[in-house]
N, CA, C and O atoms as a DFTB+ gen file, in Angstrom:
684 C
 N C O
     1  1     -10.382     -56.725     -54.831
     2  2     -10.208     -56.855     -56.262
     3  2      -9.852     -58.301     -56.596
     4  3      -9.106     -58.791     -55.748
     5  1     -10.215     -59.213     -57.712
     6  2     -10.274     -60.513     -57.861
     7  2      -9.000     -60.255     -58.902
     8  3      -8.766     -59.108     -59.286
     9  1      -8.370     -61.130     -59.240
    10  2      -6.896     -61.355     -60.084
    11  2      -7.652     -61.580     -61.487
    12  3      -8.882     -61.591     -61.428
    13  1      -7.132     -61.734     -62.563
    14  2      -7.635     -62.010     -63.948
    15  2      -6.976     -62.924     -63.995
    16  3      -6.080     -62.746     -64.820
    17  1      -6.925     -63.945     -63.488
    18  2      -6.747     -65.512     -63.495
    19  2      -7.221     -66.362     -62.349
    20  3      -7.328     -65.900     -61.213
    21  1      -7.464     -67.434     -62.614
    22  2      -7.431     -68.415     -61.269
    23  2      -6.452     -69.651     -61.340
    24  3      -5.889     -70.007     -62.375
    25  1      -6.333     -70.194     -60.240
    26  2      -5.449     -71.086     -59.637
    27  2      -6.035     -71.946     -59.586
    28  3      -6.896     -71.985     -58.707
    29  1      -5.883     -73.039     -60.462
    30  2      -6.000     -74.628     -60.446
    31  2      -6.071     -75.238     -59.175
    32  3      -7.017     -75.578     -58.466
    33  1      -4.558     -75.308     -59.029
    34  2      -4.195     -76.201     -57.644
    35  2      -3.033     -76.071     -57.020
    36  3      -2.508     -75.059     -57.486
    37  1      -2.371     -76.534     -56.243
    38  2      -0.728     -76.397     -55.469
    39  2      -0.482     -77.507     -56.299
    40  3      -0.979     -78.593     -55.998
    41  1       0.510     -77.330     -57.721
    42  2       1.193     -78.075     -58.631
    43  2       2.478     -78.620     -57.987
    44  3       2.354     -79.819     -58.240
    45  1       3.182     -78.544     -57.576
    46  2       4.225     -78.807     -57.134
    47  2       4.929     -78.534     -55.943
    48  3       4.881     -77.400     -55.465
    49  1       5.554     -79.403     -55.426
    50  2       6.579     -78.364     -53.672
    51  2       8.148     -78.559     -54.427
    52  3       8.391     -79.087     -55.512
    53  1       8.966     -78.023     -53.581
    54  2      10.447     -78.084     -54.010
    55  2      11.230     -77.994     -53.007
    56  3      11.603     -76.864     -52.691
    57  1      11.617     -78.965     -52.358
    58  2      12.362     -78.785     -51.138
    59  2      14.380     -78.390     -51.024
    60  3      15.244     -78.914     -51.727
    61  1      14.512     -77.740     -50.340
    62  2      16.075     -77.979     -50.055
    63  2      16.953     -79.124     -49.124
    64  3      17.217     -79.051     -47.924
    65  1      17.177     -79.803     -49.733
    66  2      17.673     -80.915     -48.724
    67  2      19.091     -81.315     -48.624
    68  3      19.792     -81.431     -49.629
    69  1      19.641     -81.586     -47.107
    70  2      21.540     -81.813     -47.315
    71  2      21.847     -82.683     -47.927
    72  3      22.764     -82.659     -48.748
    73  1      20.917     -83.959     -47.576
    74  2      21.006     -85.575     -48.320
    75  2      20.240     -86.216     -48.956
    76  3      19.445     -87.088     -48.606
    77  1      20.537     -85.659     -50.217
    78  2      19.511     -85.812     -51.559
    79  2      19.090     -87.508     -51.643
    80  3      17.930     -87.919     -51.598
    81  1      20.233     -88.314     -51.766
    82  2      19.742     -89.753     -51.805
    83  2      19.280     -90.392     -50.936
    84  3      18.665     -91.409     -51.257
    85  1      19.419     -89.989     -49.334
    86  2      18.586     -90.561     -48.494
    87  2      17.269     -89.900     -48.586
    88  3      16.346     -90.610     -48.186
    89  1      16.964     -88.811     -48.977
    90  2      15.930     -87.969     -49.016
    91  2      15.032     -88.990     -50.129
    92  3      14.036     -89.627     -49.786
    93  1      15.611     -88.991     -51.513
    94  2      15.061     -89.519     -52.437
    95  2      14.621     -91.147     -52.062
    96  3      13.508     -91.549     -52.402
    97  1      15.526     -91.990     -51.379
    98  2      15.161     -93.276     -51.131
    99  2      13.924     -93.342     -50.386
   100  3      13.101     -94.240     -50.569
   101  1      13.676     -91.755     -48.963
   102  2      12.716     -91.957     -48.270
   103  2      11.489     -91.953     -49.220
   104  3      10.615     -92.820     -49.219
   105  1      11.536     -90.838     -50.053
   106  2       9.797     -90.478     -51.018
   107  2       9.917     -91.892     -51.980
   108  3       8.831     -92.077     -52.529
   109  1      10.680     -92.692     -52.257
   110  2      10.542     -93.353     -53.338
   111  2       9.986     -94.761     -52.236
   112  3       8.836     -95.178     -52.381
   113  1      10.777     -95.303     -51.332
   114  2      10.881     -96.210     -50.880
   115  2       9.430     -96.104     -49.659
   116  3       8.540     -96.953     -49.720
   117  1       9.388     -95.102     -48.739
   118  2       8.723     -95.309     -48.011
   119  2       7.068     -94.579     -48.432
   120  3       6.020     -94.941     -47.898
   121  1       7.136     -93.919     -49.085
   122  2       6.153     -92.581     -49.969
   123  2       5.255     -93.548     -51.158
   124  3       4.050     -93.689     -51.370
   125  1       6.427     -94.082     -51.757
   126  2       6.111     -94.503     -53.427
   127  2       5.879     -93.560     -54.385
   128  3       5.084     -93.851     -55.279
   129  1       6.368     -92.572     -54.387
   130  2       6.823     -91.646     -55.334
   131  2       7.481     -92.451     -56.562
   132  3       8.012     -93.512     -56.234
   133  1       7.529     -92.110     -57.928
   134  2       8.675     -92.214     -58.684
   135  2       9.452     -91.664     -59.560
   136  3       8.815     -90.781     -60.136
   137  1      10.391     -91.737     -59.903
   138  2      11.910     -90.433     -59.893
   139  2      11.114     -90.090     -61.447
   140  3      10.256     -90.928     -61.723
   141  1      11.260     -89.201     -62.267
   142  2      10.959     -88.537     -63.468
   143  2      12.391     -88.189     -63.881
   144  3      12.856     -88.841     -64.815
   145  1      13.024     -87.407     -63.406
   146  2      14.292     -87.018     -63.849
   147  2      15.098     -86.778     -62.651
   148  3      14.720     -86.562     -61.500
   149  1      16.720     -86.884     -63.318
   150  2      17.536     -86.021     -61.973
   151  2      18.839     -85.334     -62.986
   152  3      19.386     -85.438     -64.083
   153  1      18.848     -84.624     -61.787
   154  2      20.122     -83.481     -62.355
   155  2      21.601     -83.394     -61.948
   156  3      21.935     -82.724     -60.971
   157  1      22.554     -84.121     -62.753
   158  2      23.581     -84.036     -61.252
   159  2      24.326     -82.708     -61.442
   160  3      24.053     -81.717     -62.119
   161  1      25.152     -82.943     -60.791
   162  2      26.099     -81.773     -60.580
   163  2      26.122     -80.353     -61.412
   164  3      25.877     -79.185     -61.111
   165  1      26.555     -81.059     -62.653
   166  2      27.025     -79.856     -63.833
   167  2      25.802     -79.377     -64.440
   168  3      25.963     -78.650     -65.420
   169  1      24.114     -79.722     -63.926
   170  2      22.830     -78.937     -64.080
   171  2      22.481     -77.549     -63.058
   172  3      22.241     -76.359     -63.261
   173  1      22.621     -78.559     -61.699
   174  2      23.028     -77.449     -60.324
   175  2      23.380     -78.377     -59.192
   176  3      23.151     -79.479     -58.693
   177  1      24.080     -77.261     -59.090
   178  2      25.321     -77.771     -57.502
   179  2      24.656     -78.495     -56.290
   180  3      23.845     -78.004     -55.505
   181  1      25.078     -79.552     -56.292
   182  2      24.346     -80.437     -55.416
   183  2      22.948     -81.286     -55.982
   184  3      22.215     -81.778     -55.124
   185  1      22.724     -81.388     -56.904
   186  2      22.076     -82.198     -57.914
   187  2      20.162     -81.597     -57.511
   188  3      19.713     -80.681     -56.823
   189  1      19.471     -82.764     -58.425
   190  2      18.423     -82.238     -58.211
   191  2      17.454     -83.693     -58.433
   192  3      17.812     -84.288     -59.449
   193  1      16.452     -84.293     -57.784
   194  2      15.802     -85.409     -57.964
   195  2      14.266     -84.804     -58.294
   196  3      13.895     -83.860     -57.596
   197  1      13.359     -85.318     -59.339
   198  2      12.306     -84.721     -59.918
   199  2      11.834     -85.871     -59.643
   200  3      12.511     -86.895     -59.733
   201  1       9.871     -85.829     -59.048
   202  2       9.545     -87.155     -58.844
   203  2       7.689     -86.673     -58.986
   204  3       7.161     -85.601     -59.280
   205  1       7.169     -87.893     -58.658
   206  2       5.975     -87.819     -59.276
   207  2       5.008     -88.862     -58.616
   208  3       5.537     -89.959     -58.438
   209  1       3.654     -88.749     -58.200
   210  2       2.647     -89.148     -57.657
   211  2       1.665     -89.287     -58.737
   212  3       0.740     -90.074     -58.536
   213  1       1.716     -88.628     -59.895
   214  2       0.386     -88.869     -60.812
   215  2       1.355     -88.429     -62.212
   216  3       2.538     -88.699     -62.418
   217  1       0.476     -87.725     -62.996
   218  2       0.943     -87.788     -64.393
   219  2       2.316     -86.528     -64.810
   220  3       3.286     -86.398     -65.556
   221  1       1.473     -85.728     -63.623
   222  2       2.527     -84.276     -63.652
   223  2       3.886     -84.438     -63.693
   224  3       4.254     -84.982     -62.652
   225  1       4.874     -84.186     -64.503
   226  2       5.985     -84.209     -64.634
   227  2       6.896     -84.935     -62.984
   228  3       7.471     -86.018     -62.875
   229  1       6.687     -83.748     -61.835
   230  2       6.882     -83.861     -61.056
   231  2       5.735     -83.100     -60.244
   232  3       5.120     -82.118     -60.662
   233  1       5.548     -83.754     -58.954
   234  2       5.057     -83.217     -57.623
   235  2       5.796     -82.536     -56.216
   236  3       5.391     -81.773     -55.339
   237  1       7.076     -83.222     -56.484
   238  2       7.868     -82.976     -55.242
   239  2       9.081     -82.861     -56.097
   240  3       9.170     -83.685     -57.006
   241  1      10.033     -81.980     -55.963
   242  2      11.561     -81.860     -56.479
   243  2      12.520     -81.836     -55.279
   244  3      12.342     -80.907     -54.490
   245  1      13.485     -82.686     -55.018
   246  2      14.370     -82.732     -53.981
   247  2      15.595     -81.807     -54.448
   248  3      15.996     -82.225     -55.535
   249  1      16.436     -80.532     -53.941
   250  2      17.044     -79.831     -54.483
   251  2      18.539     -79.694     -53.484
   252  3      18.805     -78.720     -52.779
   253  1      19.571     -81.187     -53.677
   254  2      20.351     -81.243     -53.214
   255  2      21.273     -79.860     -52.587
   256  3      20.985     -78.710     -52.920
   257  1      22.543     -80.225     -51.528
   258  2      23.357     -79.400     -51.363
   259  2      22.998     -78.465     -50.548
   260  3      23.579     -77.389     -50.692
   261  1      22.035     -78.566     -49.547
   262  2      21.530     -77.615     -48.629
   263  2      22.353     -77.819     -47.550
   264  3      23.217     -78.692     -47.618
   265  1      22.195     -77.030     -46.389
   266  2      23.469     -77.344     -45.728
   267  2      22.029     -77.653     -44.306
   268  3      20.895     -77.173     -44.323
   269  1      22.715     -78.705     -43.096
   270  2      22.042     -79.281     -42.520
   271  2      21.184     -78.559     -41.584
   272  3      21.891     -78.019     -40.735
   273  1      19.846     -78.319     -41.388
   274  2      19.254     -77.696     -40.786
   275  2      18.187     -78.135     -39.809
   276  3      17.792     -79.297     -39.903
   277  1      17.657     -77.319     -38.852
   278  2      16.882     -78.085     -37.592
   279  2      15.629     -77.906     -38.072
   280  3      14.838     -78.435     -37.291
   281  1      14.923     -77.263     -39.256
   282  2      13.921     -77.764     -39.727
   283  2      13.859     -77.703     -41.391
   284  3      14.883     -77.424     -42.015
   285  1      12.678     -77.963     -42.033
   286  2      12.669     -77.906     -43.638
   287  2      12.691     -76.897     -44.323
   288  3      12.097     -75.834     -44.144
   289  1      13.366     -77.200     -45.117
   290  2      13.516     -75.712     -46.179
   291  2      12.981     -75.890     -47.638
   292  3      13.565     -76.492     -48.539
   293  1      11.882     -75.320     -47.708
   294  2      11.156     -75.004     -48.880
   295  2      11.962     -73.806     -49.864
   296  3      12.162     -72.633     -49.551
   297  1      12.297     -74.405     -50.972
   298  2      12.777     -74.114     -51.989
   299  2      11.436     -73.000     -52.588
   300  3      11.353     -71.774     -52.516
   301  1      10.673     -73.829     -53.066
   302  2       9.429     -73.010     -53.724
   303  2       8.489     -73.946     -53.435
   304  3       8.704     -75.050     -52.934
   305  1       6.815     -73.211     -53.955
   306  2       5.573     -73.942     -54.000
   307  2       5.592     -73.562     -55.848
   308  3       6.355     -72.903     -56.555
   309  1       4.371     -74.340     -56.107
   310  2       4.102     -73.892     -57.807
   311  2       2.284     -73.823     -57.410
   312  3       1.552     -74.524     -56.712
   313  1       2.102     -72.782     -58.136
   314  2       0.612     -73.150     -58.284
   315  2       0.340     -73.044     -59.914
   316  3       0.844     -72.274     -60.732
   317  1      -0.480     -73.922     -60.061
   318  2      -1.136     -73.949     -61.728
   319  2      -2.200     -73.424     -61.989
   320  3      -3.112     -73.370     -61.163
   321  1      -2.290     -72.891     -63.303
   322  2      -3.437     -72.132     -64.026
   323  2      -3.551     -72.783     -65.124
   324  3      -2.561     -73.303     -65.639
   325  1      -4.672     -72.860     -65.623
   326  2      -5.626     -73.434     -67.149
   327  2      -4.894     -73.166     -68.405
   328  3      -4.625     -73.988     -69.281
   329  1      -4.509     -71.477     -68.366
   330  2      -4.096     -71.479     -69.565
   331  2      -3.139     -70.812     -69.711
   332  3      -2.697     -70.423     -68.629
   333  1      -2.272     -70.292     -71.049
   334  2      -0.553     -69.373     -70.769
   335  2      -1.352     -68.016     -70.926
   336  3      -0.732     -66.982     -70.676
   337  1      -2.695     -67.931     -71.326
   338  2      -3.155     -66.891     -71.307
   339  2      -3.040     -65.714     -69.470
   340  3      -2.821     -64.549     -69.138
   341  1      -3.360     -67.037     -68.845
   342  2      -3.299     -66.824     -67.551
   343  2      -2.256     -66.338     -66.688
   344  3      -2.285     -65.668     -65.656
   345  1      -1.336     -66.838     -67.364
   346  2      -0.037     -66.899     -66.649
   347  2       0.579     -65.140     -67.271
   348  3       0.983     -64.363     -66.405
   349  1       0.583     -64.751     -68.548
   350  2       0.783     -63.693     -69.036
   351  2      -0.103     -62.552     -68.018
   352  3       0.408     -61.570     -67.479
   353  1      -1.926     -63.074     -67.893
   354  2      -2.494     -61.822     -66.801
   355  2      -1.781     -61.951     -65.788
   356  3      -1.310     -60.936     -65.274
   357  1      -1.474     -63.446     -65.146
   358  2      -0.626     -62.913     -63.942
   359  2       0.386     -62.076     -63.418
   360  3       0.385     -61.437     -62.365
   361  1       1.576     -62.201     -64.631
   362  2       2.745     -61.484     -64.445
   363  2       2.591     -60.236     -64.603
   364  3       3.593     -59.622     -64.236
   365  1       1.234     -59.159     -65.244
   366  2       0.561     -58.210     -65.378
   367  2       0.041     -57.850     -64.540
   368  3       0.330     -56.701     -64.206
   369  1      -1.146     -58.685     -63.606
   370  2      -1.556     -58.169     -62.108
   371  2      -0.326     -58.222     -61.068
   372  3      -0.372     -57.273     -60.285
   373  1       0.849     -59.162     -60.848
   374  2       1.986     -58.903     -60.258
   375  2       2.567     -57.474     -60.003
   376  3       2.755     -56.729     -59.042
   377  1       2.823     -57.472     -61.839
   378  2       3.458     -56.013     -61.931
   379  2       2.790     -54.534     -61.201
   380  3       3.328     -53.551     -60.692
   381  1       1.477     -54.895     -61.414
   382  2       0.453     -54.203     -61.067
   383  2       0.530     -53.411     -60.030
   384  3       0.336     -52.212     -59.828
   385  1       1.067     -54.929     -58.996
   386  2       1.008     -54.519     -57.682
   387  2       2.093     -54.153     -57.083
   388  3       2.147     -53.994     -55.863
   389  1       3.392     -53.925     -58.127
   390  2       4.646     -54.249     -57.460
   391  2       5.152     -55.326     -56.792
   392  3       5.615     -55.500     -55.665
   393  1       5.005     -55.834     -57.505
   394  2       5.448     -57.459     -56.791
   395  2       6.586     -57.958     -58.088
   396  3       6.335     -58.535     -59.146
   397  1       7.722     -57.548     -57.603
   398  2       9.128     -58.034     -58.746
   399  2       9.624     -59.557     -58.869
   400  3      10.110     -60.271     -57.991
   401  1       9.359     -59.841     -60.208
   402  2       9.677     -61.225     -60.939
   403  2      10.762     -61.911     -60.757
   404  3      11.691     -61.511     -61.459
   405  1      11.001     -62.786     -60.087
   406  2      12.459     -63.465     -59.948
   407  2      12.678     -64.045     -61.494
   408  3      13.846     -64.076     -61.879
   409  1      11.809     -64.434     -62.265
   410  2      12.254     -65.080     -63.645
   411  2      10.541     -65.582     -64.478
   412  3       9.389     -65.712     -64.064
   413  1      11.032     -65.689     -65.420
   414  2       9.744     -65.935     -66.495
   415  2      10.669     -66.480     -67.562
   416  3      11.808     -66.231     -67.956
   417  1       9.331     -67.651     -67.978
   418  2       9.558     -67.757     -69.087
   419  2       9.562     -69.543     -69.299
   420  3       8.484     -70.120     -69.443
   421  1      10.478     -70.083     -69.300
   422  2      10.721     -71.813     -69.488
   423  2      11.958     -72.371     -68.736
   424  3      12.999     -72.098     -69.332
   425  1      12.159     -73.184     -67.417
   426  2      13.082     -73.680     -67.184
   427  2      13.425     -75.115     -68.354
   428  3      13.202     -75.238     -69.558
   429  1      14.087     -76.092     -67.284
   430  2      14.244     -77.186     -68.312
   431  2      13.249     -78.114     -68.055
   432  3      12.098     -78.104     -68.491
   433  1      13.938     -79.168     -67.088
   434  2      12.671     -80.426     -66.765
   435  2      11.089     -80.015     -66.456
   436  3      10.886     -79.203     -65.553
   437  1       9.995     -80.552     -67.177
   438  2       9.334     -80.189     -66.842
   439  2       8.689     -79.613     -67.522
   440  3       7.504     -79.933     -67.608
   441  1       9.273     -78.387     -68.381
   442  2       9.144     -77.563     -69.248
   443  2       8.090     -76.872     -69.404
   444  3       7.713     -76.473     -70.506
   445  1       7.349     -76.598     -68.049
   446  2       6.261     -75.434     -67.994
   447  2       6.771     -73.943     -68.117
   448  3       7.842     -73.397     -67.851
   449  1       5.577     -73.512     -68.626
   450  2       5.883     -71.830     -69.108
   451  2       5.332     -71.170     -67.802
   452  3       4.156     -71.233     -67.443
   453  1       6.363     -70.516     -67.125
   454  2       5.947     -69.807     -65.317
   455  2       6.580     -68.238     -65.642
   456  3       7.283     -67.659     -66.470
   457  1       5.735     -67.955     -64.251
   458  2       6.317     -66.998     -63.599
   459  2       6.922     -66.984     -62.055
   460  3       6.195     -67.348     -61.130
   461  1       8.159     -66.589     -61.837
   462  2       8.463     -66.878     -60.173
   463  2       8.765     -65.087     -59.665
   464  3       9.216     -64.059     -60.171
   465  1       8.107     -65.612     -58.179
   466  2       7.850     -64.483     -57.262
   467  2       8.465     -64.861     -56.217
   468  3       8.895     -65.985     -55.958
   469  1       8.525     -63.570     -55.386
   470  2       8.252     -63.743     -53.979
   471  2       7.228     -63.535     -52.780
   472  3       6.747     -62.417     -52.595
   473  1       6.987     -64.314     -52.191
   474  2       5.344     -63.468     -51.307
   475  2       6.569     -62.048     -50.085
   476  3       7.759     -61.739     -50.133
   477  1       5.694     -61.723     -49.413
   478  2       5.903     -60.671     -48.334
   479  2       7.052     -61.201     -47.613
   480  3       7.982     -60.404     -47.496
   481  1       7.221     -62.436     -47.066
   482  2       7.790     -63.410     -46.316
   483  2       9.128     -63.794     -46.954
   484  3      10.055     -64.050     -46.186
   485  1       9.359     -63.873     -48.473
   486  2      10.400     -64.077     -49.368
   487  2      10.420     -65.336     -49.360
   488  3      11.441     -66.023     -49.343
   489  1       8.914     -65.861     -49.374
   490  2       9.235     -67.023     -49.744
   491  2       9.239     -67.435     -51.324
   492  3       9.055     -66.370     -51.914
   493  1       9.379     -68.626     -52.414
   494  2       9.185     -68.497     -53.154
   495  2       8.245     -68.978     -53.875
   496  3       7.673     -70.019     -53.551
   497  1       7.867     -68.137     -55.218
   498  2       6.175     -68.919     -55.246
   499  2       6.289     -69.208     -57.160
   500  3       7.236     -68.748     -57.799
   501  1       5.462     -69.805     -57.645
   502  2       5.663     -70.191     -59.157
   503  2       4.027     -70.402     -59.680
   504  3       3.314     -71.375     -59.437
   505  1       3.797     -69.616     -60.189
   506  2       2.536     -70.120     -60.862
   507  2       2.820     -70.329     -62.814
   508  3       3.510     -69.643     -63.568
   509  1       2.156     -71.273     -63.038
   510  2       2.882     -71.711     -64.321
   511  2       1.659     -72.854     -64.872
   512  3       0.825     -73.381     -64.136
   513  1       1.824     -73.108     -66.591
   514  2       0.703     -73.819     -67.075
   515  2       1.766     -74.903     -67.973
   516  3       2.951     -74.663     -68.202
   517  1       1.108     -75.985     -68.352
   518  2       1.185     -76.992     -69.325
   519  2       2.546     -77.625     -68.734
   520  3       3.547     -77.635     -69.451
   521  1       2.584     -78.161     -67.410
   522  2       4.385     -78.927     -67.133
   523  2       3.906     -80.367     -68.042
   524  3       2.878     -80.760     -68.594
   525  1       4.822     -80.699     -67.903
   526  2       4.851     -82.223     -69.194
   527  2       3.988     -83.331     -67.986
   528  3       3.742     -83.301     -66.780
   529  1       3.765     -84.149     -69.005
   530  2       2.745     -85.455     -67.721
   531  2       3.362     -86.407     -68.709
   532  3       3.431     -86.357     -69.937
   533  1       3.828     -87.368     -67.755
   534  2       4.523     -88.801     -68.269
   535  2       3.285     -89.992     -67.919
   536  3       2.776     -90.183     -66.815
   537  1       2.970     -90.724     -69.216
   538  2       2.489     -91.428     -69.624
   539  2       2.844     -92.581     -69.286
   540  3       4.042     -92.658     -69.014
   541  1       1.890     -94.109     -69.141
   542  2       2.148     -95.014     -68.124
   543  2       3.436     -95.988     -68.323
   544  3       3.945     -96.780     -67.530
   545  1       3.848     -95.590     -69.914
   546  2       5.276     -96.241     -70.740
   547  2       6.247     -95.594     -69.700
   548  3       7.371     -96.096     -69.711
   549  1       6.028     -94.495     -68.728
   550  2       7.303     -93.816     -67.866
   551  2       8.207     -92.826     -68.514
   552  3       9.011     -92.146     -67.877
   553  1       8.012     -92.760     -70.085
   554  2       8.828     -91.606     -70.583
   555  2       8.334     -90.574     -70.381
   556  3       7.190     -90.127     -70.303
   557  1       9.924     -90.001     -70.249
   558  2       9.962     -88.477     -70.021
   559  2      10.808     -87.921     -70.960
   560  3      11.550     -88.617     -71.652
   561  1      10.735     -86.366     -71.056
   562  2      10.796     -85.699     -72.269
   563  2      12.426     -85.920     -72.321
   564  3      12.981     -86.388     -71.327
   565  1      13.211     -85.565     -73.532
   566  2      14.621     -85.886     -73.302
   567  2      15.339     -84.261     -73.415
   568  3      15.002     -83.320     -74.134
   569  1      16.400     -84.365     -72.448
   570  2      16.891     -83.047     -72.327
   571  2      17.294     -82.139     -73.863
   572  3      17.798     -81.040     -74.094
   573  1      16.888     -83.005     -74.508
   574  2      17.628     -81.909     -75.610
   575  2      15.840     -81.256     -76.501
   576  3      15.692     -80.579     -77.518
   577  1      15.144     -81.656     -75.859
   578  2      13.714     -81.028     -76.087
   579  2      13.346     -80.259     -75.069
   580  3      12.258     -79.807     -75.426
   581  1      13.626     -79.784     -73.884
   582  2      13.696     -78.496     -73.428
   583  2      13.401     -77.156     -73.408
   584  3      12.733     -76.643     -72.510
   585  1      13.884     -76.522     -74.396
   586  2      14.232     -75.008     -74.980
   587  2      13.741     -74.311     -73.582
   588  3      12.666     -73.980     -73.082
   589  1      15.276     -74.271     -73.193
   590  2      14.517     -72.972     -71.688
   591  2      14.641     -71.704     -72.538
   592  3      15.378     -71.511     -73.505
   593  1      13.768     -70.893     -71.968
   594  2      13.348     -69.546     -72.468
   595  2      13.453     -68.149     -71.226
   596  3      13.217     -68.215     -70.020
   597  1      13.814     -67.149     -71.903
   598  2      13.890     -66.181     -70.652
   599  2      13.183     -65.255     -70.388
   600  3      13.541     -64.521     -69.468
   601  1      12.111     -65.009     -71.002
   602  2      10.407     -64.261     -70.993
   603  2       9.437     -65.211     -71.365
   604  3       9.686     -66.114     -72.163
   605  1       8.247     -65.037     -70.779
   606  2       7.372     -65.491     -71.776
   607  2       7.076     -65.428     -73.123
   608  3       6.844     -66.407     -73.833
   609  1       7.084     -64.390     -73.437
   610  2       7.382     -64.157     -75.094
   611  2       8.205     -65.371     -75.842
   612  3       7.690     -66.142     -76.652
   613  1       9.071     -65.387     -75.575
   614  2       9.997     -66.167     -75.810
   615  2       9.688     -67.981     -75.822
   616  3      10.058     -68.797     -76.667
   617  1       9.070     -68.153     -74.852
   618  2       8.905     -69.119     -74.537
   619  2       7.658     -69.770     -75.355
   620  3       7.563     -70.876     -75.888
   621  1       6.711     -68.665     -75.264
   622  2       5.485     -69.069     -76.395
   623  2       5.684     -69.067     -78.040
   624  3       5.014     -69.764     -78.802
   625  1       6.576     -68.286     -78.383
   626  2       7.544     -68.485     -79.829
   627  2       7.985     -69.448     -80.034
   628  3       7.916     -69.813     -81.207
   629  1       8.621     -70.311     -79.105
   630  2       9.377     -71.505     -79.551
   631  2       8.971     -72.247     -78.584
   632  3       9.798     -72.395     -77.684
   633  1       7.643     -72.940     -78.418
   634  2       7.515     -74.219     -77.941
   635  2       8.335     -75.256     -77.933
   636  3       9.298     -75.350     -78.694
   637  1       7.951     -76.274     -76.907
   638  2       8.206     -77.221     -76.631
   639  2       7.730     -78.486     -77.653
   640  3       6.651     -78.041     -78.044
   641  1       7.844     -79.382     -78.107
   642  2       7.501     -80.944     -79.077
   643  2       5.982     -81.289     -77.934
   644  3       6.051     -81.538     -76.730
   645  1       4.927     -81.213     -78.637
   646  2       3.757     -81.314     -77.993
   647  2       3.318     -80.871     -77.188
   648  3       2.724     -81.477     -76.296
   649  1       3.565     -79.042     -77.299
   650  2       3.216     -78.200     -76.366
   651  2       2.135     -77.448     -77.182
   652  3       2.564     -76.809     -78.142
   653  1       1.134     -77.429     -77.011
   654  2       0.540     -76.649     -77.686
   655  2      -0.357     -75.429     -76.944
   656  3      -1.161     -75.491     -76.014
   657  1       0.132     -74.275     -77.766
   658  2      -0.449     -72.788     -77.054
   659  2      -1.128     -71.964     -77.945
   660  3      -0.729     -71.246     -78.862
   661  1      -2.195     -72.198     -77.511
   662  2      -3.492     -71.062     -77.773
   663  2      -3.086     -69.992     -78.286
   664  3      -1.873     -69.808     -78.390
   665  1      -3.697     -69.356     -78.579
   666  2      -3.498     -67.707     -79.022
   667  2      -3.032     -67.189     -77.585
   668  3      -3.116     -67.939     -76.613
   669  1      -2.595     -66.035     -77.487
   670  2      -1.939     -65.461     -76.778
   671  2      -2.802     -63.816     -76.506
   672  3      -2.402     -62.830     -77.125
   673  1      -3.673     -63.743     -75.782
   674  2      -4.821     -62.625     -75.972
   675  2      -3.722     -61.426     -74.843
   676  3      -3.392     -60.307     -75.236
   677  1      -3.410     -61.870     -73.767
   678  2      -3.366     -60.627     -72.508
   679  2      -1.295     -60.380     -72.600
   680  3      -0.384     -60.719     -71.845
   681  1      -1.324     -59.964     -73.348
   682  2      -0.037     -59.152     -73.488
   683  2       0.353     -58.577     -72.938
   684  3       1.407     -58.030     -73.263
């Protein structure tokens, strides 16, 4: 059976790491990555570095406060879809299958409209449309333009400042 959506591309990775600023100096310094946003403390515990290879908000998120380990710890993957139309069939073929939603709807940075899962493995997975793309001026959106949301519903009601969403067909 084929899904009633397709998958763009692998949008994003999200790693867990003990030492966020040596971590961040390596992707920036040795990588050439560059930072988009960061989160300290009082966003989440052990901060958070958002960074970027092309226009996409972020590509790689460094997700401080992990505790030291003998190999890498993947936080999440993201995969992207075309439209929020998509993202609504997804969380519908999910349900479908029994496959239970860790969250929907709008985090902050970034401010794509997702859905998060788990595969078989518990690992974690995000498929999601429209994350913000920073323009060659380097701005990025400012935290008080945001609006995290806690369904999709929700999230497509009250857009984001130059988010723009289609009609809304697969309910």
């Amino acid at each position: 059976m084929t899904p009633p959506f397709q998958l763009r591309k692998i949008g994003h990775v999200v790693l867990n790491v003990s030492d966020l600023e040596k971590c961040a100096r390596f992707y920036q310094d040795v990588l050439g990555l560059e930072v988009s946003d960061v989160y300290k403390d009082d966003l989440r515990p052990g901060g958070v570095v958002f960074m970027r290879v092309n226009a996409d908000h972020h590509g790689i998120a460094l997700f401080g406060g992990a505790p030291k380990l003998d190999k890498s710890a993947l936080n999440h993957f993201a995969l992207e879809v075309a439209t929020p139309d998509e993202v609504f069939r997804a969380r519908a073929w999910l349900k479908k299958h029994g496959v239970p939603l860790d969250f929907e709807g709008r985090r902050r940075a970034g401010c794509q409209l997702a859905i998060e899962f788990r595969d078989p493995e518990g690992n974690n997975v995000e498929i999601y449309w429209s994350i913000d793309q920073i323009g060659s001026d380097g701005r990025v959106r400012p935290a008080s333009e945001w609006k995290p949301a806690k369904t999709l519903e929700e999230a497509v009601a009250n857009p984001v400042v130059h988010q723009r969403v289609p009609p809304i067909t697969a309910r």
